[in-house]
N, C-alpha and C positions, 0 to 999 in steps of 0.2 A: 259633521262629526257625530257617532255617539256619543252620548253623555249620561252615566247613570248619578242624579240625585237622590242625595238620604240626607232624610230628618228623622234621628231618631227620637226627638223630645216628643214624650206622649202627649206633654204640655200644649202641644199646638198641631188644632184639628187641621186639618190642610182643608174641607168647605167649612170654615168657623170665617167670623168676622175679627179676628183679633189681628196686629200688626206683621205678626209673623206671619198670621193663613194666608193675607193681603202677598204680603213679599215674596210667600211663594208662589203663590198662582200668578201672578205679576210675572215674574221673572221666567219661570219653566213656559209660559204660552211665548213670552220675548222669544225664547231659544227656539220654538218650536218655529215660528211664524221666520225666523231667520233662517230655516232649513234644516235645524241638526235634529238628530230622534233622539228625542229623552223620554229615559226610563224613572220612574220616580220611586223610592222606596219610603215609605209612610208612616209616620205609628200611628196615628188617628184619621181616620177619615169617616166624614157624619156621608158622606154617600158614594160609594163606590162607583155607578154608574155614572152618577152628573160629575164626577172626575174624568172618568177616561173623555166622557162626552166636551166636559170645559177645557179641555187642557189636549185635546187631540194626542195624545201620548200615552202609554202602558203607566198605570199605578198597580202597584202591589202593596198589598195593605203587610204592616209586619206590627200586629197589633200587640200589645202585653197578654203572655202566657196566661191560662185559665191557674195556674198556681202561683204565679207571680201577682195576678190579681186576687187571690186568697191571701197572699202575703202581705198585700197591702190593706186589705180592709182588718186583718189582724193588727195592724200597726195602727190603721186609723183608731180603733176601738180601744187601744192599750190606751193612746196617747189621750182619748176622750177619758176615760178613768183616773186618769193622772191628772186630768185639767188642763193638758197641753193642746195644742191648735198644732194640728200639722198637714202639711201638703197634700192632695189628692192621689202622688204619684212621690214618695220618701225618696232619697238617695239609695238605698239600698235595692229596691223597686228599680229605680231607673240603672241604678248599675246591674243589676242582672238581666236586666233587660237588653241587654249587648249580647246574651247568649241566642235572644231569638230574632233579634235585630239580624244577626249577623250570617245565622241561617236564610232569609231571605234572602239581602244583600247576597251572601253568596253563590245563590241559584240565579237571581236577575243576571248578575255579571257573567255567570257559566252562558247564560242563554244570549244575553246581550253582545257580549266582547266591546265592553265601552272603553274609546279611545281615553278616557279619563272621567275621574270621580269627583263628583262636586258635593261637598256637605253642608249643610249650617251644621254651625257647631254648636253641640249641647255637653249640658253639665253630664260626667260622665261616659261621654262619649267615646267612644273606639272601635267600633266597628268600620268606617273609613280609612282609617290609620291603615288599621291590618288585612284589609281586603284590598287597599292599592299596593302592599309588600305581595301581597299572594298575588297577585295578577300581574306585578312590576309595570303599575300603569301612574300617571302621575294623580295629585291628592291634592285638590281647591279644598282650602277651607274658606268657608264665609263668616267672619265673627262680627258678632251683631252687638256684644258684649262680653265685659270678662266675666262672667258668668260664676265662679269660685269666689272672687270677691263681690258681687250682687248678693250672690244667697247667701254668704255669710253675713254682710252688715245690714240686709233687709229682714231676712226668712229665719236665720238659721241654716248651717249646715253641717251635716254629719260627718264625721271624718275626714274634716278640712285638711289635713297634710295631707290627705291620698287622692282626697279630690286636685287640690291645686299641682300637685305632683303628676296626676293625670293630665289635667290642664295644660302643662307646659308640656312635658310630651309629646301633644298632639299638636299644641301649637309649632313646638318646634320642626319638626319631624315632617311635617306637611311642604309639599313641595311651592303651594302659591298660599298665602294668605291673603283674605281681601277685607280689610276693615272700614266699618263703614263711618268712621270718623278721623279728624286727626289725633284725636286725644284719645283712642281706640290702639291705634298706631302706637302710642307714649306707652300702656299698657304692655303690647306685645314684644315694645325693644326693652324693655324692662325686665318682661320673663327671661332676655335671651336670645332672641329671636333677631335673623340677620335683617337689617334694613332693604334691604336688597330685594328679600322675599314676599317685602310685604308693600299695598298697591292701597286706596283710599278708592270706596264705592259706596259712595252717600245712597241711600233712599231715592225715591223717585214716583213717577204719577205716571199713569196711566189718559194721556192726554188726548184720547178718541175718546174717554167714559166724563174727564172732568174739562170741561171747556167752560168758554165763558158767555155761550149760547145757548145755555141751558135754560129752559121757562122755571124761573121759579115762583111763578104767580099761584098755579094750587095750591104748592105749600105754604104762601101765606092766605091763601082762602083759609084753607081748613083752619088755621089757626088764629085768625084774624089779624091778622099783624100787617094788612093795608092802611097807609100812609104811618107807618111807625118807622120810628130809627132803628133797625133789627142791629142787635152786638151777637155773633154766633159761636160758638164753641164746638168743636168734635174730636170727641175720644173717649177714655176711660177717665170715671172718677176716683182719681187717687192721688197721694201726696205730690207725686213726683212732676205732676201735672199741670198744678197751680188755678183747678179750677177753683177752688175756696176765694183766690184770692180777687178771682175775675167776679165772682158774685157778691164778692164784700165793696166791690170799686162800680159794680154795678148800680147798687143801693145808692150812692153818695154820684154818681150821672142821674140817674132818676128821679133824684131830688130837685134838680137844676130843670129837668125834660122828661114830664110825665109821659109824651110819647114815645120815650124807648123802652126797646123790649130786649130780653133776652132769651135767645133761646140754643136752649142746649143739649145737644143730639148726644148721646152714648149713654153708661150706667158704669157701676162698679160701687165698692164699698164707702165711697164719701157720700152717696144718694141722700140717705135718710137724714143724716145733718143737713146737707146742704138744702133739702125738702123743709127739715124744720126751723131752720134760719130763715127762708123766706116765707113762710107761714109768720112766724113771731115779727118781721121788719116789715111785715103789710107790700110783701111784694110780690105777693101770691096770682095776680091778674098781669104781673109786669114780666113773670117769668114760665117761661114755658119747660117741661122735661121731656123732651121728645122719644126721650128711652131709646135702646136697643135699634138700630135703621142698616138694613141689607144695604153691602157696601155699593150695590150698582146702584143706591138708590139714595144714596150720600152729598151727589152732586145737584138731583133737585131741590134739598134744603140746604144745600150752602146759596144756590144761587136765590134764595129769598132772605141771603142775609145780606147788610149795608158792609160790614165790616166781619171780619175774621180773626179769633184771639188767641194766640197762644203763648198763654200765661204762667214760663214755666217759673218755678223761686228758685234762690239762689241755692245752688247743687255743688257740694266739694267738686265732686266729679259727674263733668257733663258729657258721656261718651257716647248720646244718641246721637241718633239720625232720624228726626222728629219725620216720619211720614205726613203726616198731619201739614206739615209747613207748605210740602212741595204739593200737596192735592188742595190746599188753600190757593196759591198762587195758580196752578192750572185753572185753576176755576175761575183765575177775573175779579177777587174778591181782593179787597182793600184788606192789609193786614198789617195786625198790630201783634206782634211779641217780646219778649225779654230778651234784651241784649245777653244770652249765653251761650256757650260751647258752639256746634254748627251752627246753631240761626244766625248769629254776627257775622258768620261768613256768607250765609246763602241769602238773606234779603240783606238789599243794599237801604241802607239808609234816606228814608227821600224820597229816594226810587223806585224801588219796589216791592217799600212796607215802610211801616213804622216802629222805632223799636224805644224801649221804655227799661231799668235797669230793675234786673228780678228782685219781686217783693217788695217794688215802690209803687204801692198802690194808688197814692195822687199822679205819680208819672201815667199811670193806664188811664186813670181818668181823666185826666188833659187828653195824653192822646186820644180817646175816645171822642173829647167833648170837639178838640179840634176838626175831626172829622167830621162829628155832627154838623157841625156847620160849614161844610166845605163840600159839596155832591161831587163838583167837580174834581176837585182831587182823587177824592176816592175812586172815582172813575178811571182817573190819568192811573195810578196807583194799581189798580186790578189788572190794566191794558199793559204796562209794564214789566206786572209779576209774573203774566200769564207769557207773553214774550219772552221772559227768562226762563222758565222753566221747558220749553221749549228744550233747555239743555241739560235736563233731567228727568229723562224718559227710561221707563224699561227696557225699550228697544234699543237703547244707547248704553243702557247699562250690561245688556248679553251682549251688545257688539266689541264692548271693550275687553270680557272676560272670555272672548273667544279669541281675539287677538294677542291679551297676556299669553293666553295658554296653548298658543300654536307653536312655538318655539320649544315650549316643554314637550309638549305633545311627537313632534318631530323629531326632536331629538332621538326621544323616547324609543321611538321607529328605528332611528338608525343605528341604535345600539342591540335591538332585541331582531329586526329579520335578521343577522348575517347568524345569532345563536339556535337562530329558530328555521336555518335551512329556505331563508325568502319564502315561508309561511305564515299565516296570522294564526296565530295560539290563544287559548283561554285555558285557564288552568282547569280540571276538574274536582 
């Protein structure tokens, strides 16, 4: 099938390493390698060429207007004189940004004729909405979050009734929804939204890049973490994440077993604390910050760690889909997280991982310390995870949204050749 993709959040480079750049190149190479031609429509991308080249498929960049980009550095500059901290990319930015989004998008599809539109959903967003009414094709959303209630109780949001007003609109309006949670799911029947409509498509690995044959012995060369108990961490540092709490449970194993180490791969805004907490608790030679690591380059420092943490704390509302879990478990690595939201369902207790209850920091250190003294489990434990996840592949995850969306798709067909004279049409 054709298939044209849009992301219109500028928030997310499509070659960046953030979760979302991951999900989409993940996902659009899936669809690609299954057969179908997808067309991608973009707002960011850091390299036009190594896109078309990684992804074998047409990108079209639909980048923010040269005055919408004046619009927003106006707004960044007010809100710096006022003292206020505001987003790279404002609500008002991103919503105007649907008038040049939507010009792209509508030339792709002129040129394409895609059997159907696949979106992630962003705050703001509508140009998928009204570009599947103009071509009477059908409209995937992929919600990754409620995104109107995120920005309000994290960031701030501007014009919260019209965003959330937006919000359900599109959620409702949209012909397949795919949530990648259950509790994502509880969100969307909540706006309104028919049960019916809506399908549960967790996250997923990349299981030809993270295996559990991967040499992780460089990367503990370079870092010297031969014959050490390595505890490893990957992602962003920030609240929601719970690495503070992994490095305060760390200190108190260390105590017990000078030769473990911790090391932890990504950056974000918790760094500089979390740098100066192990500087003041003399845990400066026990801890590694590996900063910033290219994602194809992710799986040979997992595979020099003993163990894998994902420490999330206790969340009113837990509607990810921890990427991070399923590229831990592909990879053969012994893992230990918090019993919340998806992970209680995706690692089995025992089996394949360890789970510990959010924000009980003696729970992680047991489990940690248990494992320190058990190779063999953790071995059993990685062979396990790495086996499960086997059924949480990308390639599994475009096989099943071709499959929802064949039925729509046909339909689709059989309603529009008899108006269209047994011709294929693209509106101009």
């Amino acid at each position: 099938m054709k298939i044209l993709y849009l992301c219109a959040d500028p928030g997310i480079d499509l070659m960046g390493q953030s979760g979302g750049s991951i999900h989409i190149r993940s996902f659009v190479r899936a669809l690609g390698e299954l057969g179908h031609e997808v067309t991608l429509v973009c707002s960011s991308i850091g390299n036009d060429g190594l896109g078309e080249m990684d992804f074998h498929t047409a990108v079209r960049p639909a980048p923010l207007a040269a005055w919408n980009r004046a619009c927003a550095q106006v707004m960044r500059t007010a809100n710096r004189l006022i003292g206020r901290t505001g987003r790279l990319h404002p609500d008002l930015v991103r919503f105007l940004h649907n008038l040049t989004f939507s010009k792209v998008a509508k030339v792709a599809s002129r040129e394409v004729c895609p059997d159907f539109i696949y979106e992630r959903y962003s705050l703001w967003g509508l140009a998928g909405l009204q570009l599947a009414r103009d071509c009477s094709i059908p409209l995937v959303l992929e919600v990754n979050a409620p995104l109107a209630f995120e920005q309000q109780r994290y960031r701030g949001l501007t014009f919260s009734a019209l965003a959330r007003s937006i919000e359900r609109r599109v959620w409702s309006q949209a012909h397949l929804l795919l949530a990648v949670s259950e509790s994502l799911r509880g969100f969307l029947k909540e706006a309104g939204v028919a049960v019916e409509r809506v399908r549960i498509l967790s996250n997923a690995a990349d299981t030809r890049l993270f295996r559990p044959d991967v040499d992780g012995e460089p990367v503990r060369r370079q870092f010297n973490l031969n014959r050490r108990f390595v505890v490893g961490f990957v992602g962003t540092f920030k609240p929601w994440h719970g690495v503070d709490l992994l490095v305060s449970a760390f200190r108190d194993l260390y105590k017990v077993d000078p030769s473990a180490h911790l090391l932890l791969i990504g950056d974000g805004p918790l760094r500089p604390s979390l740098e100066d907490y192990v500087w003041k608790t003399g845990l400066k030679e026990a801890v590694t910050f590996a900063g910033r690591v290219a994602h194809q380059d992710i799986p040979r420092y997992l595979a020099a760690v003993d163990v894998a943490v994902a420490p999330y704390p206790t969340l009113d509302e837990f509607y990810y889909s921890p990427l991070k879990l399923f590229e831990y478990m592909a990879a053969g690595r012994a893992v230990v997280a918090s019993r919340g939201g998806q992970v209680a369902q995706i690692i089995e207790e025992g089996n394949t991982g360890v789970l510990f209850d959010p924000g009980d920091r003696a729970g992680l250190v047991e489990c940690l310390r248990q494992l320190r003294n058990d190779p063999a489990r953790r071995e059993e434990l990685g062979r396990r995870a790495s086996a499960a996840c086997r059924g949480y592949t990308w390639s599994q995850n475009a096989a099943c949204v071709i499959d929802w969306v064949e039925p729509l798709v046909a339909r689709n067909r059989a309603v529009a050749m008899p108006a269209r004279g047994g011709r294929e049409h693209c509106p101009s």
